[in-house]
C-alpha positions in Angstrom: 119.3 118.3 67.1 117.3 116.5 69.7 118.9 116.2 72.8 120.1 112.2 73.2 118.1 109.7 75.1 119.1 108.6 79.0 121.4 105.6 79.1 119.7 102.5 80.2 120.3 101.2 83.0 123.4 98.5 83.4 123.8 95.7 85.6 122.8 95.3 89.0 125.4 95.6 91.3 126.3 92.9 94.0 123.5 94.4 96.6 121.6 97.1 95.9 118.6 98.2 98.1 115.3 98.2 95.9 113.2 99.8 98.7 110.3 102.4 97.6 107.6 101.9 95.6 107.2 99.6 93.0 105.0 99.3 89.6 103.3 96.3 87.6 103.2 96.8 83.8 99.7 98.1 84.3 100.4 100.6 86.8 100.0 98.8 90.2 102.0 100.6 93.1 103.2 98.5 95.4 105.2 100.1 98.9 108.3 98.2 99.2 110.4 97.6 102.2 114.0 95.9 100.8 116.5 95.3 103.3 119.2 93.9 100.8 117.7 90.8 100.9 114.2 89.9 101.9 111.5 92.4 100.6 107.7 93.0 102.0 105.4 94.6 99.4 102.0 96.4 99.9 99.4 97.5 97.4 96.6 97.1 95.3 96.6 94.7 92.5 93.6 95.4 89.7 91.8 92.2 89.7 93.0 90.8 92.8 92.6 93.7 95.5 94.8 94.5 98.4 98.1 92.4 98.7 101.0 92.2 100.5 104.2 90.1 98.7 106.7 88.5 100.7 110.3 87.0 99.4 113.9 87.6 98.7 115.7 89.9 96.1 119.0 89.9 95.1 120.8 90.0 91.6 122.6 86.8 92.5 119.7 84.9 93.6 117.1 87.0 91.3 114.1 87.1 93.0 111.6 84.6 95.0 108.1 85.7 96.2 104.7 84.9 97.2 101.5 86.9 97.0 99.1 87.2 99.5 95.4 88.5 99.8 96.0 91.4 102.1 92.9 90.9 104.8 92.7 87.2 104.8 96.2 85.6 104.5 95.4 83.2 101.7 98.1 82.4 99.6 97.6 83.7 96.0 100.6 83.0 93.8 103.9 82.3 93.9 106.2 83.6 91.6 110.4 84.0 90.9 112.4 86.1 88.4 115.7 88.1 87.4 117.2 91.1 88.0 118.3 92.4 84.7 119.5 96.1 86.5 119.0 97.8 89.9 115.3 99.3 87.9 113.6 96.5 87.2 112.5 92.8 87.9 111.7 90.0 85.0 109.1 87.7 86.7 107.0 84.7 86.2 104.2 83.5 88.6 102.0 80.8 89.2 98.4 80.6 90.3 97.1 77.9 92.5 95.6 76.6 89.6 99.2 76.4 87.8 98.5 78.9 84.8 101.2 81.2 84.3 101.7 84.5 84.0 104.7 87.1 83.0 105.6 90.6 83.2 108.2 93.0 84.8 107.8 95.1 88.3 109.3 98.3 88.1 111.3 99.8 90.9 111.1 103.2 91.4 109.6 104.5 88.4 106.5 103.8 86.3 105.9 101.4 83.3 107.2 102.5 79.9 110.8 104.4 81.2 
């Protein structure tokens, strides 16, 4: 018989420390600083270019973020989500224009595990 699938991840714990590199649903890596609480993320976002992310993470709070264009400064969007388990991030964000967007950051291992 085939051998049986991983388990899936279960809840976060209390803290955890999310540092390393991070992925968009599309692939985006993103190198992450997490310090139990506040995060800085750097990388490359395909249609947007070089960005760095700034907020707070934690399973309690979920998370709270803003993007911004890496060389300039200017505020691209701001977004917020969940921490389902200590692999992955539920988030929602907001342009400057208000449209709205979805999709799930993945911490430490690439879209689709």
């Amino acid at each position: 018989p085939p051998p049986a699938p991983p388990p899936r991840p279960g809840p976060a714990p209390a803290t955890f420390n999310a540092s390393g590199t991070w992925m968009n649903d599309v692939g985006d890596a993103f190198a992450v600083q997490h310090d139990g609480q506040n995060f800085e993320a750097r990388g490359v976002v395909t249609g947007m270019g070089p960005v760095v992310m700034r907020g707070t993470l934690s399973v309690a709070g979920g998370a709270s973020f803003n993007v911004y264009a890496a060389q300039t400064g200017v505020l691209l969007v701001q977004g917020r989500g969940s921490v389902p388990n200590p692999t992955h991030i539920n988030f929602e964000i907001r342009d400057g224009y208000g449209n709205l967007s979805s999709g799930q950051l993945h911490i430490n291992h690439p879209p689709g595990r």
